[in-house]
Steps between C-alpha positions, in 0.01 A plus 500: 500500500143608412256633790322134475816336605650835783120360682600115505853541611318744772264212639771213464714764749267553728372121546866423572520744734190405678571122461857564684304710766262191607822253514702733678720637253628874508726703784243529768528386854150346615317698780508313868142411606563340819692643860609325746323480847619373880349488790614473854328508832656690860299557823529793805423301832253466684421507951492183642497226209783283483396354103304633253461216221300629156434268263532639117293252252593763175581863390279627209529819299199617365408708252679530221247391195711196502348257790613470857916415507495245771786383669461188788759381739718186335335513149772699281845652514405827656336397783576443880514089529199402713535344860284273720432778774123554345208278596183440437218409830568107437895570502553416137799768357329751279653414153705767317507728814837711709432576881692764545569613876502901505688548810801349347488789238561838745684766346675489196421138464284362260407218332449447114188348357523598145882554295547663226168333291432624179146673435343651228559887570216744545293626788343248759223641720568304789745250679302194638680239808263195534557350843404157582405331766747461857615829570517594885676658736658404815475686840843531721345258733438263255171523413398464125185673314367486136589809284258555246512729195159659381408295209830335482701780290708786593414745200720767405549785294631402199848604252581651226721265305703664207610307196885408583526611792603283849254548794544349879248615761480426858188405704599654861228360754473742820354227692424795774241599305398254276380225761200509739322310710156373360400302822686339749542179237666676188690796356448684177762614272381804323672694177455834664828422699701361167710782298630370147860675434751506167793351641689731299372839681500371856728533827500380819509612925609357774629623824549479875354641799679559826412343809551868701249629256212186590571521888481919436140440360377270732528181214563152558839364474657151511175270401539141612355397144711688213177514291343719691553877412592776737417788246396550143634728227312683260559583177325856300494632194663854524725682719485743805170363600356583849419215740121597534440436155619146475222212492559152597353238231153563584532888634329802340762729525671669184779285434444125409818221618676359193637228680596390866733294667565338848781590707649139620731465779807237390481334851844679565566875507338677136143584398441462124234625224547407136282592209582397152326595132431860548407719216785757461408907677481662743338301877485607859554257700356480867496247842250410734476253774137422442434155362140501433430614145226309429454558037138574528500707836617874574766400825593854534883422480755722719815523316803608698740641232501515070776565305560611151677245229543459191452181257751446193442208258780260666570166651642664763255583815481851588589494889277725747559413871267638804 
């Protein structure tokens, strides 16, 4: 074979190979582009409210050179089926829409609004929840008053999504701290009291508190109306921490609350806290009898007692009694 023909046989090779390439052909696997993304929503109670109803229009993610992935209530396979609880102000059901009440979520409890959806993989910026009109909450007594979200989205911090990979986050409202009063007609539901957690790096808390120890400290016991607290636990990042340094939600001092939680009485003999969707480390935990942590206001908090725990990535609550 002269050099003339060795430089045709050459080309005819590699246009084979390259033709087989674009159909294909050859031994190797194709790379995943996509991961696969859930969302779920859980709540930490709040004084005094007997509902808490949010209405969730869509979740976007944002960000990733691709256009928003939008996912609404009822429209595909991965989604939460929509309900009739949202309204507009005639009383026509917002279309496409799940009112969700948080206080059914306490704890480990949560609700899924997204399963396993399939998203281009990358880096989104942010997390977006579009509420819609008819979300309110409702007193103990009975009472009901609009709850309003500032410009209608809860905006988060948004996730790293790697190609291939599976993903499920949890949207843990502390209601303590995320809802204040704008004026004697409405509430607002702001994201400084929302913490976004992998599901797969979380525990839980919950716990009881003895009725010697409330009468010893001068608390409340035995409430006619079983939504109304006697005490509050609070949760820190860190161990060994002193007392002094502890802030309520809208304190000064060193420390800042991760979470809270009520201490409810079960109309019978026990005094319970739960608090679910806690990043795993190291907390101190600590009581006080003081109800009146208003989010935007230092309250100057007494707490009675903390105690050191520990969080593990587990379904099973981590138990810490008082």
């Amino acid at each position: 074979m002269n050099r003339k023909q060795q430089w045709k046989t050459l080309a005819l090779v590699s246009a084979l190979s390259v033709n087989l390439a674009a159909c294909g052909g050859g031994s190797s696997e194709p790379v995943e582009q996509n991961a696969s993304f859930s969302l779920a929503v859980s709540d930490a109670p709040v004084d005094g409210v007997d509902k808490v109803m949010l209405c969730f229009g869509s979740v976007e993610l944002v960000g990733n050179g691709l256009g928003n992935q939008t996912f609404t209530p009822g429209l595909e396979s991965v989604t939460a089926n929509n309900n009739s609880e949202c309204r507009d102000s005639t009383g026509a059901v917002v279309a496409n829409s799940i009112g969700v009440d948080l206080l059914t979520l306490p704890g480990a409890t949560s609700l899924s609004l997204i399963s396993q959806a399939t998203v281009p993989a990358g880096n989104y910026g942010q997390m977006r929840l579009n509420i819609v009109p008819g979300s309110y909450i409702q007193l103990s007594d009975g009472t009901q008053y609009p709850l309003e979200v500032p410009s209608n989205q809860l905006r988060l911090n948004g996730v790293t999504l790697s190609a291939g990979g599976t993903f499920s986050y949890t949207l843990e409202f502390d209601l303590r701290k995320a809802m204040v009063l704008a004026n004697p007609q409405k509430y607002l539901l702001k994201p400084t009291g929302l913490r976004l957690v992998n599901t797969s790096e979380i525990g839980h808390l919950e716990g009881v508190v003895s009725e010697a120890f409330l009468l010893a400290n001068n608390c409340a016991v035995a409430p006619a109306d079983q939504n109304q607290p006697v005490a509050a636990v609070y949760l820190y990042p860190g161990s060994d921490l002193e007392l002094s340094s502890l802030a309520d939600y809208g304190g000064t001092e060193t420390v800042l609350p991760y979470a809270s939680a009520p201490v409810l009485f079960d109309g019978a003999s026990a005094y319970s806290y739960e608090l679910g969707f806690i990043d795993a480390g190291n907390y101190t935990a600590a009581l006080t009898c003081q109800l009146n942590d208003e989010p935007e206001q230092n309250d100057q908090l007494v707490f009675l007692q903390g105690k050191n725990l520990t969080i593990t990535s587990s379904a099973t609550p981590v138990q810490l009694d008082f």
